[in-house]
Every structure is written in C-alpha cells, then in structure tokens.
C-alpha positions in Angstrom: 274.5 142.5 -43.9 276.7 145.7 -43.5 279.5 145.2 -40.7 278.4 148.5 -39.3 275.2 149.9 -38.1 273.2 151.8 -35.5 269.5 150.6 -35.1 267.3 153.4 -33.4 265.3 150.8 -31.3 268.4 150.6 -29.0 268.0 154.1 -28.0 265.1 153.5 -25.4 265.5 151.1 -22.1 265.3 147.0 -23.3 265.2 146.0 -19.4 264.1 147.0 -16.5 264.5 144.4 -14.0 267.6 142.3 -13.1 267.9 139.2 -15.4 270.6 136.4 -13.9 272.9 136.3 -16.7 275.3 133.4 -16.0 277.2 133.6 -19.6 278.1 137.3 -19.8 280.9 138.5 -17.7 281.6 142.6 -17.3 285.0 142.9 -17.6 286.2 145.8 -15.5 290.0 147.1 -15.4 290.9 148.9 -12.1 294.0 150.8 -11.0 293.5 152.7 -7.7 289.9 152.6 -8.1 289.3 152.3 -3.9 286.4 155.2 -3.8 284.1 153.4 -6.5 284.5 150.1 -6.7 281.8 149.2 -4.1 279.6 151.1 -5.5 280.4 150.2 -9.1 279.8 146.5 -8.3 277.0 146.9 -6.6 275.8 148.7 -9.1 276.8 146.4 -12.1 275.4 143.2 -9.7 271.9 144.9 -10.0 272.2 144.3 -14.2 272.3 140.5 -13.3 276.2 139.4 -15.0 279.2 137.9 -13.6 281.8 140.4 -13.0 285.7 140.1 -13.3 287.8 142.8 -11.8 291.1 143.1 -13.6 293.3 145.2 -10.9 296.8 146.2 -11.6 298.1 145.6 -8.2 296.4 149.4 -7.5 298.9 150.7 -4.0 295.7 152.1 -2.9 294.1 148.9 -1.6 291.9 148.4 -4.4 292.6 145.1 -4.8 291.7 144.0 -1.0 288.6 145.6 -1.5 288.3 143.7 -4.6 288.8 140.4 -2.9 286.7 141.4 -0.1 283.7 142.0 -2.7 284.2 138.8 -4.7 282.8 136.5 -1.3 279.3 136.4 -3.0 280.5 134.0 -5.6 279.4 136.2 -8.9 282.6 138.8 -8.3 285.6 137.4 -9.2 289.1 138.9 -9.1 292.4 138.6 -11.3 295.2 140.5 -9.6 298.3 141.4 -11.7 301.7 142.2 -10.5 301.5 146.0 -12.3 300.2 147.9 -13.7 300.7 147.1 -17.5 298.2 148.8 -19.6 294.3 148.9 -20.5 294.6 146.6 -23.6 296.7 143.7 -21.5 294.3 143.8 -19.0 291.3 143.7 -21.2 292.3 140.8 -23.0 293.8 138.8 -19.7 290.2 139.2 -18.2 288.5 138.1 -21.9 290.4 134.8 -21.7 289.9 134.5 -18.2 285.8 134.8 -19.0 286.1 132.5 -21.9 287.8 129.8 -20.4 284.8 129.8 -18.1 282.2 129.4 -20.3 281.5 133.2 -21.1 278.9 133.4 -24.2 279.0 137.5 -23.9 281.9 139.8 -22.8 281.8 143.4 -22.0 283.7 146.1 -20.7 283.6 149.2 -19.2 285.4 151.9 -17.0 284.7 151.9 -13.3 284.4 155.0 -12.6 280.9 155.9 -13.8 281.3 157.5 -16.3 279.4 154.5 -18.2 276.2 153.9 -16.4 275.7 150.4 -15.3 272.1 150.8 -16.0 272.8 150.7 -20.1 274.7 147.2 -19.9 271.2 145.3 -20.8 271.3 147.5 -23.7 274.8 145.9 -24.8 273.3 142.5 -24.3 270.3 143.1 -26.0 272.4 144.1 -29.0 273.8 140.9 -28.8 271.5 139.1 -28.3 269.9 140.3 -31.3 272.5 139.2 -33.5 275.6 141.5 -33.6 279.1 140.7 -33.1 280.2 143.9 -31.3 277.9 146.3 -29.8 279.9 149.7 -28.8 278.2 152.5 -26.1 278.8 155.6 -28.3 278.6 159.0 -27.4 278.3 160.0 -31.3 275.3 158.8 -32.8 271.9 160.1 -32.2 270.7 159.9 -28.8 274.1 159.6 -27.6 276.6 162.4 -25.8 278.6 163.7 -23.4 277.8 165.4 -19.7 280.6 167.7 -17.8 283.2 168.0 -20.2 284.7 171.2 -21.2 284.8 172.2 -25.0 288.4 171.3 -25.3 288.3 167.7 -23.9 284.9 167.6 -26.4 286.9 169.0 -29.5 290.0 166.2 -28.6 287.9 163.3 -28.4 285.5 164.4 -31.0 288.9 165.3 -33.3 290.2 161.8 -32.4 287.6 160.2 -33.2 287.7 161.5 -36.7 291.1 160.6 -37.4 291.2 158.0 -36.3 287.8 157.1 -38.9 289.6 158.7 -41.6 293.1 157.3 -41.3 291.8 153.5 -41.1 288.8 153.6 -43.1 286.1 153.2 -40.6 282.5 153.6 -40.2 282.2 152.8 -36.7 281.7 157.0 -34.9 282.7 156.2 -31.4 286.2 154.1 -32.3 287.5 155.4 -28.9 284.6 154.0 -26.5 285.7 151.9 -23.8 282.0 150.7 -23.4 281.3 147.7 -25.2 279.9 144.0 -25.7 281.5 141.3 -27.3 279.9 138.1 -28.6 282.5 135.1 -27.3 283.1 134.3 -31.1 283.9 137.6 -31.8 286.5 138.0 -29.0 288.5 134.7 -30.9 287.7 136.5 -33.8 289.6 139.9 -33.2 292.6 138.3 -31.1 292.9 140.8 -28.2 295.9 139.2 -27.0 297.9 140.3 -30.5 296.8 143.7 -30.0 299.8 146.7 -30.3 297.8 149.0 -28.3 298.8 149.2 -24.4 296.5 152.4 -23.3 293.0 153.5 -24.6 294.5 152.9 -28.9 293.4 149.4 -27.9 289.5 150.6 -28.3 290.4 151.9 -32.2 292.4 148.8 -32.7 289.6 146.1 -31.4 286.8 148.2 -33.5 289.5 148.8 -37.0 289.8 145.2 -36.7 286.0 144.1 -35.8 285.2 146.3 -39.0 288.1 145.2 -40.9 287.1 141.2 -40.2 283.5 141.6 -41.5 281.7 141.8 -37.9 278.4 143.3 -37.0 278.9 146.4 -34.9 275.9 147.7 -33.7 276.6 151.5 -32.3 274.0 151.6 -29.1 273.5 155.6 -27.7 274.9 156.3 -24.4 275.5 159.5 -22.1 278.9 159.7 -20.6 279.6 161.0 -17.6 283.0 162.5 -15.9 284.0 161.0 -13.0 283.5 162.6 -9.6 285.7 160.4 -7.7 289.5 159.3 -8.2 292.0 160.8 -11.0 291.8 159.9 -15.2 294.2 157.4 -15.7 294.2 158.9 -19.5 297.9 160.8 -19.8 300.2 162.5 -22.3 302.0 158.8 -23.3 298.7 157.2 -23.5 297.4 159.8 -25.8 300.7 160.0 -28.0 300.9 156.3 -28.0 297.5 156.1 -30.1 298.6 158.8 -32.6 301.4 157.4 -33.3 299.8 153.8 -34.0 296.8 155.3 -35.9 299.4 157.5 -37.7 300.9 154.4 -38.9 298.3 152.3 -39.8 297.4 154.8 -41.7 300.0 154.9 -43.7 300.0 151.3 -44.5 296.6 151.1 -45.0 297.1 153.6 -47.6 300.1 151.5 -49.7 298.1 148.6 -48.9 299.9 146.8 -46.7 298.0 147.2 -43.3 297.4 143.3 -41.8 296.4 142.1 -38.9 297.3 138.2 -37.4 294.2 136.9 -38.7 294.8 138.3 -41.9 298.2 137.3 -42.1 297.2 133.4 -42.1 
C-alpha cells in the first residue's frame, strides 16, 4: 500500500455524537493560552478523548486554569518549567499518553484555529487503518478562512519546499493537526526530533513518509484565531528553513538519516 494517500470518504462528517474514547489522548501545547482554554476543553471533551495539556509554565495563568479544569478526571495537565518549544512539548505529552495506555495520539493548536468537531475524523482515519492521519488545508475539500494573501502565499510556498527539498508527497507537511497510531509514535521517535518550533510538523511527516507509514491526508478548514497572539515568530520560521535547507542538501548526496535509520 502507498505510504501516502487521501481518501475522499473523509471529506464528510464520520460522527456525530460523543463516543467515550478512553485510548486516544489530544495532545494540546499551551503557552499563555488563558482566553481559550475553557472553551477549547470543553469543546474537545464534547468529541469524547482524554486530554493532556502540555503548558510551558504560560505567566498568564494558564496553567492554574489548566489545573483547575483537569478536576473531572479526563483533563490532565503536564506543567514544564519554560517555555521550550512546540516539538519538546509534543513529544513530552506523546510519552506521557503512551505510558498510560494511549492506543491513538493527536494534536492540535488551542486556539481554534482547528475545529474540535473534525477530531473524530482523525480517529476514524485511524481507525481505518493508517498510521498518520494529518488535518490538511491542501487537498480537496480542505482550506483556509481569514488569512491574508501573503500569510496564504508563505504557508502555501513552504509547503512546497519543503515537498520538494525532502521528497515528499504528503501536501500539508506544516499542519499541526494530526492523529498518530501509538505504534507509529515509537515508530517516528519524537523525542530525537531537531525541530524546536513548528519544523517539527515537516520533520514527524518527512520521517512518517520516509519510514513506510500510511498517511492518510483528511480535509479541514483552518481558522485564524480571534483570541490571544500567534506564537509563530521570525526564529521559528528561520529555524525550519534552515533545517529543511539542509536536509535537503543531504538528501540530495544521499546521506540524509534519521535514528531509526541509523540502526
């Protein structure tokens, strides 16, 4: 079966009503995320996972209010002494879910601008027999709400290179929406990953393609957020240039590896 693929029938709702899902955990990063965490929980609850909040120690009291939300016994919180990245905290809350007996792992922002209501989507996907099932913006059915043309052109141009320099099929390498099956996540090795900021996305989905994995590409609408700031900044940026750049590079003389690779 080809690693990559997008399958139409994910295009329409799979669910409509909450399902109890004790073996998939949503993994959600936070960093001063006080205006929409409620609501993002509550929100992500009504899809039927466990939840893990992974907050950098966020000076804006999102981390009490993460602890205040976690009484119910299905939210659970792992605080951090700083903040140290998107990749680092992804792959600190994918152990944490693992060593609890997660069968599914996702992730996604909390700001909204991933709608809770297309996590049974991911699962489904899963569920259905991929590896990796990625919430793109860039294959039919799928796009993007309130940006201007310039943010479109970046993201759509990174996206791109980022394909081109490593080889990949996968159209939405950037997506920080996503569903992981647990064997995939000891598959790809998060933990080894170079990327700090959003590069981690291209790195987990070069390496799901690279390692043979089924990526199943499942249409989504992103959204902007309306409350709080982008935590998406020049360094962030430049630091997955530069890694792509390189990879690249070795990819072409042949000599691009990853740890699982290397064995």
């Amino acid at each position: 079966m080809e690693p990559y693929d997008q399958d139409a029938t994910f295009s329409s709702a799979v669910m409509s009503k909450q399902v109890r899902r004790d073996d998939v955990f949503v993994v959600l990063p936070t960093y001063n995320e006080a205006e929409n965490l409620r609501s993002i929980v509550a929100r992500i609850a009504e899809q039927g996972p466990q939840l893990l909040i992974v907050d950098d120690n966020s000076p804006d009291g999102t981390g009490d209010i993460a602890d205040e939300l976690a009484n119910d016994g299905r939210v659970h919180v792992l605080h951090r002494r700083s903040k140290q990245g998107l990749g680092p905290a992804y792959a600190a809350g994918f152990a944490w879910a693992l060593d609890r007996g997660a069968e599914m792992v996702c992730e996604m922002d909390a700001d909204f601008s991933h709608d809770p209501n297309d996590l049974p989507r991911l699962f489904h996907a899963i569920d259905s027999g991929a590896d990796v099932a990625i919430g793109s913006r860039y294959v039919t059915g799928g796009g993007v709400e309130d940006w201007p043309w310039h943010r479109r052109l970046l993201s759509r141009g990174g996206n791109v290179y980022a394909a081109v320099m490593l080889g990949a099929g996968v159209k939405d390498m950037t997506s920080g929406f996503r569903a992981f099956s647990a064997s995939a996540i000891a598959r790809l090795q998060p933990e080894s990953c170079r990327a700090s900021g959003y590069g981690f996305q291209i790195e987990m989905a070069w390496r799901a393609q690279s390692s043979g994995l089924r990526i199943v590409e499942v249409p989504i609408v992103f959204r902007d957020r309306e409350l709080g700031t982008s935590k998406m900044d020049g360094p962030i940026a430049y630091e997955a240039i530069r890694l792509v750049t390189g990879w690249g590079f070795l990819r072409l003389g042949g000599r691009l590896r990853w740890p699982a690779e290397e064995k």
